[in-house]
N, CA, C and O of each residue as an XYZ file, in Angstrom:
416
protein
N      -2.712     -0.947     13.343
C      -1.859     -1.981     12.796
C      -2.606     -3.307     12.906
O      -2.895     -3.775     14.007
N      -2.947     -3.967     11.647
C      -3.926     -4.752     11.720
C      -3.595     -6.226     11.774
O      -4.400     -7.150     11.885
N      -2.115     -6.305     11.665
C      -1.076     -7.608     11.274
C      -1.669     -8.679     11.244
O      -1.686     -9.621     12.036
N      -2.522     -8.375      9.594
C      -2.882     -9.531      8.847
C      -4.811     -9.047      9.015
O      -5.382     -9.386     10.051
N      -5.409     -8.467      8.186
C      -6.622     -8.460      8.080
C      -7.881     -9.323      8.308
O      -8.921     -9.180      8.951
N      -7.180    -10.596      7.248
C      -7.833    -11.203      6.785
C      -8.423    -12.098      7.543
O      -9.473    -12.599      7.141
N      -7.736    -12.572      9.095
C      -8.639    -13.007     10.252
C      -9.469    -11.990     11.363
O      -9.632    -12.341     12.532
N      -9.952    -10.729     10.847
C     -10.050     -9.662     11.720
C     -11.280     -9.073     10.702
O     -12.027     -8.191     11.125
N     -11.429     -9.598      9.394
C     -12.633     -9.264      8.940
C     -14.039     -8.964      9.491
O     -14.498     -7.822      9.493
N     -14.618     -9.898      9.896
C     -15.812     -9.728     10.947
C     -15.938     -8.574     12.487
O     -16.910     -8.071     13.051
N     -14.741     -8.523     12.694
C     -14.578     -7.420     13.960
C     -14.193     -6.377     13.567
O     -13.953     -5.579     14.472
N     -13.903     -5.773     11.847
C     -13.834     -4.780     11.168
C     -15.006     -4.216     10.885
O     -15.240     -3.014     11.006
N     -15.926     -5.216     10.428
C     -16.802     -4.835      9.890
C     -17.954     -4.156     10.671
O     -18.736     -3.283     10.293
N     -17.838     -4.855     11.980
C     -18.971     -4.732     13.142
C     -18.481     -3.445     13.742
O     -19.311     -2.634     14.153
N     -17.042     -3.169     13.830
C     -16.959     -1.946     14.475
C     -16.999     -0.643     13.487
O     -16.889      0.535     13.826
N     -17.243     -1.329     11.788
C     -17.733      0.060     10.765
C     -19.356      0.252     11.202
O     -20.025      1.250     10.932
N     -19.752     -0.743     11.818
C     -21.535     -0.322     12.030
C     -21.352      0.184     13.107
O     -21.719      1.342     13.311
N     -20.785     -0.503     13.990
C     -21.536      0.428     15.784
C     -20.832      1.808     15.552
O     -21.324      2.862     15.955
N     -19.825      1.740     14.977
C     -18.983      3.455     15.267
C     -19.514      4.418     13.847
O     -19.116      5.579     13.759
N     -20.245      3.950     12.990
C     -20.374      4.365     11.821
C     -19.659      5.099     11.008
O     -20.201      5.962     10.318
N     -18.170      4.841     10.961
C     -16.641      5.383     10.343
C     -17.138      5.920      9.419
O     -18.195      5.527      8.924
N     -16.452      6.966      8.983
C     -16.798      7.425      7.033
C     -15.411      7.148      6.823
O     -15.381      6.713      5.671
N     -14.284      7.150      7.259
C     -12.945      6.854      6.576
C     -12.028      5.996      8.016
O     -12.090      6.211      9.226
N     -11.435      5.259      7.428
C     -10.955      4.109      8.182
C      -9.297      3.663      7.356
O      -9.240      3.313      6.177
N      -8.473      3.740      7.968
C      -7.315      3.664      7.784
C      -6.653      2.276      8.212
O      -6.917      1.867      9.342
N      -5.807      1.515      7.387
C      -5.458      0.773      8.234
C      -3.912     -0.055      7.775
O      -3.765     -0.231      6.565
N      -3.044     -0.438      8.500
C      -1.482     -0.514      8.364
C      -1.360     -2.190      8.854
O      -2.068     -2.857      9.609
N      -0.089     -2.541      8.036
C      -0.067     -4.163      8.002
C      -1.387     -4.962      7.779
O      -1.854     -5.735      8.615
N      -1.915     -4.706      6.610
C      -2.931     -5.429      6.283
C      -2.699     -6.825      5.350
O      -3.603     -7.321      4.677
N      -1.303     -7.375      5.434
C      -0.648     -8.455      5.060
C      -1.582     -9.415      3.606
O      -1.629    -10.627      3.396
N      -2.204     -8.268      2.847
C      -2.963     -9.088      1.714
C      -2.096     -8.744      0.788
O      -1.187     -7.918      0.880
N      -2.568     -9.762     -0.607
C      -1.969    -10.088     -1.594
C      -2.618    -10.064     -3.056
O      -3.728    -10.594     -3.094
N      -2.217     -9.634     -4.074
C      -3.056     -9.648     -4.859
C      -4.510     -9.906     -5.118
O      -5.074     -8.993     -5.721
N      -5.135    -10.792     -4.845
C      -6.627    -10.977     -5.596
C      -7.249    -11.062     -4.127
O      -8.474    -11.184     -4.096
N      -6.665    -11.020     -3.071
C      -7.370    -11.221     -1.876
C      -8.211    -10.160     -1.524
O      -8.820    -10.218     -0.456
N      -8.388     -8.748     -2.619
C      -9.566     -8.014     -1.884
C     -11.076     -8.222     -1.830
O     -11.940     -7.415     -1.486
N     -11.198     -9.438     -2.234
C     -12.865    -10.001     -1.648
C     -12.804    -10.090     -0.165
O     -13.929    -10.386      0.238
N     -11.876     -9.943      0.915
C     -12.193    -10.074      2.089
C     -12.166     -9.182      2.559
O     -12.148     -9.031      3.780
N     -12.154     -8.262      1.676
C     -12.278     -6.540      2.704
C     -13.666     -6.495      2.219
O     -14.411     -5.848      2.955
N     -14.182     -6.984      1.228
C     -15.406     -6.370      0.443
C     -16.505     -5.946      1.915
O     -17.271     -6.785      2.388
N     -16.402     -4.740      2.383
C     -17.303     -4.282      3.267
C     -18.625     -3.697      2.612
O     -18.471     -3.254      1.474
N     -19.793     -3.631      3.108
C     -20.897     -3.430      2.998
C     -21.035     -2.008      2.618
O     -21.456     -1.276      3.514
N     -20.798     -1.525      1.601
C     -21.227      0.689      1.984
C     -19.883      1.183      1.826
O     -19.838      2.293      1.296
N     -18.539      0.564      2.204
C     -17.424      0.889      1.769
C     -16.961      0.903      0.315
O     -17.585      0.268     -0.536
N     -16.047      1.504      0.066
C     -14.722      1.212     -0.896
C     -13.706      1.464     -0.758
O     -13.352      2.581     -0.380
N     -12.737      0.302     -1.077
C     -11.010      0.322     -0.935
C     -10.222      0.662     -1.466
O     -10.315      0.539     -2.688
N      -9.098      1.228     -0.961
C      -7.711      1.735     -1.941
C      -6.717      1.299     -1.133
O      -6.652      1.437      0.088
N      -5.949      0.771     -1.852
C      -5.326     -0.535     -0.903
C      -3.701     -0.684     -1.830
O      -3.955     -0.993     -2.994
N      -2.588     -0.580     -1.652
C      -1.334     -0.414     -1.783
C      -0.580     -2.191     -0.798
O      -0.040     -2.173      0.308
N      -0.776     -3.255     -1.527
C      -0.038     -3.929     -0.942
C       1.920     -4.104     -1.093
O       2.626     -3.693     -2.014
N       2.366     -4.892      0.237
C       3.460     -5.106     -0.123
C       4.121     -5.785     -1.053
O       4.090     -6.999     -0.848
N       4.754     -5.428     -2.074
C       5.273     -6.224     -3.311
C       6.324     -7.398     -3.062
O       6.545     -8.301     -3.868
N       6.921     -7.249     -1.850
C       8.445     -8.364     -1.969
C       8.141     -8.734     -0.316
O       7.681     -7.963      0.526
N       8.430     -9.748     -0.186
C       8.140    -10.846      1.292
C       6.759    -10.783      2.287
O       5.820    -10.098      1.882
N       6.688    -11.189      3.028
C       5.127    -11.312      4.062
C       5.024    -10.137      4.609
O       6.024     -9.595      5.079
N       3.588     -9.443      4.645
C       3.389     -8.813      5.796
C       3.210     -7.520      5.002
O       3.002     -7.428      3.792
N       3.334     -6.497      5.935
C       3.163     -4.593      4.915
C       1.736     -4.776      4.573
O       0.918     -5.603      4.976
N       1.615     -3.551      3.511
C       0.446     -3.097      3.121
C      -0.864     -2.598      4.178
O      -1.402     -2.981      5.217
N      -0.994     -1.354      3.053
C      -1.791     -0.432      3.862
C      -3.097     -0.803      2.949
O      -3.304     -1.479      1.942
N      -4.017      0.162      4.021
C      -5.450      0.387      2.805
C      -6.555      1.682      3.771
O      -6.581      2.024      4.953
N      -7.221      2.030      2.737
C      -8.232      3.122      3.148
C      -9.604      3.208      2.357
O      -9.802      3.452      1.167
N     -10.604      2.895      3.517
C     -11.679      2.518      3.326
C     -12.508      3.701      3.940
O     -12.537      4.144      5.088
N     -13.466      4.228      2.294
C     -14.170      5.018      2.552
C     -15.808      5.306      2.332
O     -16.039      5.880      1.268
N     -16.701      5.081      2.955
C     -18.095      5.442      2.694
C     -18.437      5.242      1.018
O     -17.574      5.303      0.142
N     -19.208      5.109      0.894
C     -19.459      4.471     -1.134
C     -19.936      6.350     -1.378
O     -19.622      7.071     -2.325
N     -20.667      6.658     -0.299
C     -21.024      8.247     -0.938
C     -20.219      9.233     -0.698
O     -20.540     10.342     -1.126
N     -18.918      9.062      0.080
C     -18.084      9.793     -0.190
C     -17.114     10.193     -1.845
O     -16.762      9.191     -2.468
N     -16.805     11.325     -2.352
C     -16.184     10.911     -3.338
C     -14.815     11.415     -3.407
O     -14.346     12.552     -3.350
N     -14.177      9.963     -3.581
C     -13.270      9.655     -3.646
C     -12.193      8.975     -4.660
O     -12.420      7.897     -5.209
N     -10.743      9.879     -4.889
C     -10.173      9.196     -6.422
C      -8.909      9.358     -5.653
O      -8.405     10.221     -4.934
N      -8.533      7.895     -6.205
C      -7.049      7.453     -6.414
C      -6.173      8.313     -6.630
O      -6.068      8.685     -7.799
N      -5.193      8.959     -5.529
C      -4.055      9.578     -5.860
C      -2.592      8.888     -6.017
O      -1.676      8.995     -5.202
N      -2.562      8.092     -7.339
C      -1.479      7.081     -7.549
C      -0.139      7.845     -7.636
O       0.929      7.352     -7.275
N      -0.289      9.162     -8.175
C       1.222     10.040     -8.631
C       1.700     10.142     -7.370
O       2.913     10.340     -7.300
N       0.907     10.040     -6.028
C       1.659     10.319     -5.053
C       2.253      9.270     -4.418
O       1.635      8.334     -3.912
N       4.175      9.482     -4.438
C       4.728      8.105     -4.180
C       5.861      8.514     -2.899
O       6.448      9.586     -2.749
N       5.925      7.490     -2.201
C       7.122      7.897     -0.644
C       7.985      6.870     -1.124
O       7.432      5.827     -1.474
N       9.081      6.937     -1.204
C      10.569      5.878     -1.221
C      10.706      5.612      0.334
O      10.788      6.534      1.146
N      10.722      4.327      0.663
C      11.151      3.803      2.034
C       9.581      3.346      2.800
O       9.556      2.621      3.794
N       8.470      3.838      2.227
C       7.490      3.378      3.161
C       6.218      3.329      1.886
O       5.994      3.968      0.858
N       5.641      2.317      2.538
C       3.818      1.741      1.953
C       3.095      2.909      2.036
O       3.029      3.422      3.153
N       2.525      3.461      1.099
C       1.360      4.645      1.550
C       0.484      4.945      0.379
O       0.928      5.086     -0.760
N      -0.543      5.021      0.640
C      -1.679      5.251      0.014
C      -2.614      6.324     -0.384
O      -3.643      5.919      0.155
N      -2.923      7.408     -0.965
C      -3.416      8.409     -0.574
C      -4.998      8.558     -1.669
O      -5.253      7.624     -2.429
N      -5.463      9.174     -1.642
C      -7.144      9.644     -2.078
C      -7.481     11.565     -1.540
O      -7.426     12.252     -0.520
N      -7.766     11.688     -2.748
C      -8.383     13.217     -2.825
C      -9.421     12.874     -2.782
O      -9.943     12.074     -3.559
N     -10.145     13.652     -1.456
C     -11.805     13.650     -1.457
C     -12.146     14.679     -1.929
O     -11.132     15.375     -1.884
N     -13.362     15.556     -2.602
C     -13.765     16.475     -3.011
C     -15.416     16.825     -2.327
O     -16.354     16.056     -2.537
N     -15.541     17.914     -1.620
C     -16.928     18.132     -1.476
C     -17.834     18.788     -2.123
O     -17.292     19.355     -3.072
N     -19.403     19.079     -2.066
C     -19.926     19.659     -3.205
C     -19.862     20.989     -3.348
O     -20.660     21.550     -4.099
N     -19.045     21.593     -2.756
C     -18.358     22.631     -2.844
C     -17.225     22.943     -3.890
O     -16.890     24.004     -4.416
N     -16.741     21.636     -4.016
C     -15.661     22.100     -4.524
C     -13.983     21.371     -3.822
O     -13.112     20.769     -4.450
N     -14.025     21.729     -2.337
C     -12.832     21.876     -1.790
C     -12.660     20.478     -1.580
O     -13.523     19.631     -1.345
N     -11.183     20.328     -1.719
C     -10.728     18.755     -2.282
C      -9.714     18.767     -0.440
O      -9.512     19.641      0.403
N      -9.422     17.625     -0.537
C      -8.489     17.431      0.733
C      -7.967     15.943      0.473
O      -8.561     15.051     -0.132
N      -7.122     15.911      0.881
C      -5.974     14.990      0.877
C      -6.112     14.052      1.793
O      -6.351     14.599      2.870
N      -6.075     12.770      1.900
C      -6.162     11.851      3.033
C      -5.259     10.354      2.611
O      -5.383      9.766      1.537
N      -4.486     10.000      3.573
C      -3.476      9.137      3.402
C      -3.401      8.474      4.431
O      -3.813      8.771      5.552
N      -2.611      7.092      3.916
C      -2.167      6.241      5.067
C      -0.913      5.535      5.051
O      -0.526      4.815      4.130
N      -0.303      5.778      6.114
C       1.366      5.296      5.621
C       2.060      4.548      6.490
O       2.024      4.980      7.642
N       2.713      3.514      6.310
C       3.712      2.634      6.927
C       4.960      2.582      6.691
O       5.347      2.158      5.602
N       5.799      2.980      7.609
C       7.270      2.909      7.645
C       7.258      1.091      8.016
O       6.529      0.587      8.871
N       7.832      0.644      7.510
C       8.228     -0.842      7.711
C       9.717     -0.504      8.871
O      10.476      0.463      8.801
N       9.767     -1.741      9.946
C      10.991     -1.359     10.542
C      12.711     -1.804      9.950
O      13.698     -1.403     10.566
């Protein structure tokens, strides 16, 4: 729970290098439309579901640039923020990965 990203940028980013994440999840990321230049991480890419009506909410999931990864928009929850992405390997086998916030 990141309540509010956008001052937590730099200590995101440093802990995608020392821990070398391939997928990174993250809840109350309190951004807003055009504000995803401050996630713009180095080697990442975002899929990011903000909150539409008052402050605060929004999720996002940040994954490796060589992972591949597509937008699963059809998938929708009533009552909570959530985000999801089908990864696929070169195999073939696809898997599901999501991130979700119940607001209280």
């Amino acid at each position: 729970n990141a309540r509010s990203i956008c001052n937590k940028v730099d200590e995101l980013n440093a802990q995608l290098v020392v821990k070398e994440c391939d997928i990174v999840g993250l809840t109350e990321t309190w951004l807003q439309g055009d504000q995803g230049w401050e996630l713009n991480m180095q080697g990442y890419s975002i899929f990011r579901k903000d909150r539409q009506k008052g402050r605060g909410g929004g999720v996002a999931l940040l994954f490796k640039e060589e992972i591949n990864a597509i937008s699963r928009r059809d998938i929708r929850l009533d009552a909570v923020e959530s985000v999801w992405v089908e990864l696929q390997n070169s195999q073939g086998l696809k898997t599901l990965v999501g991130v979700v916030y119940r607001p209280p």
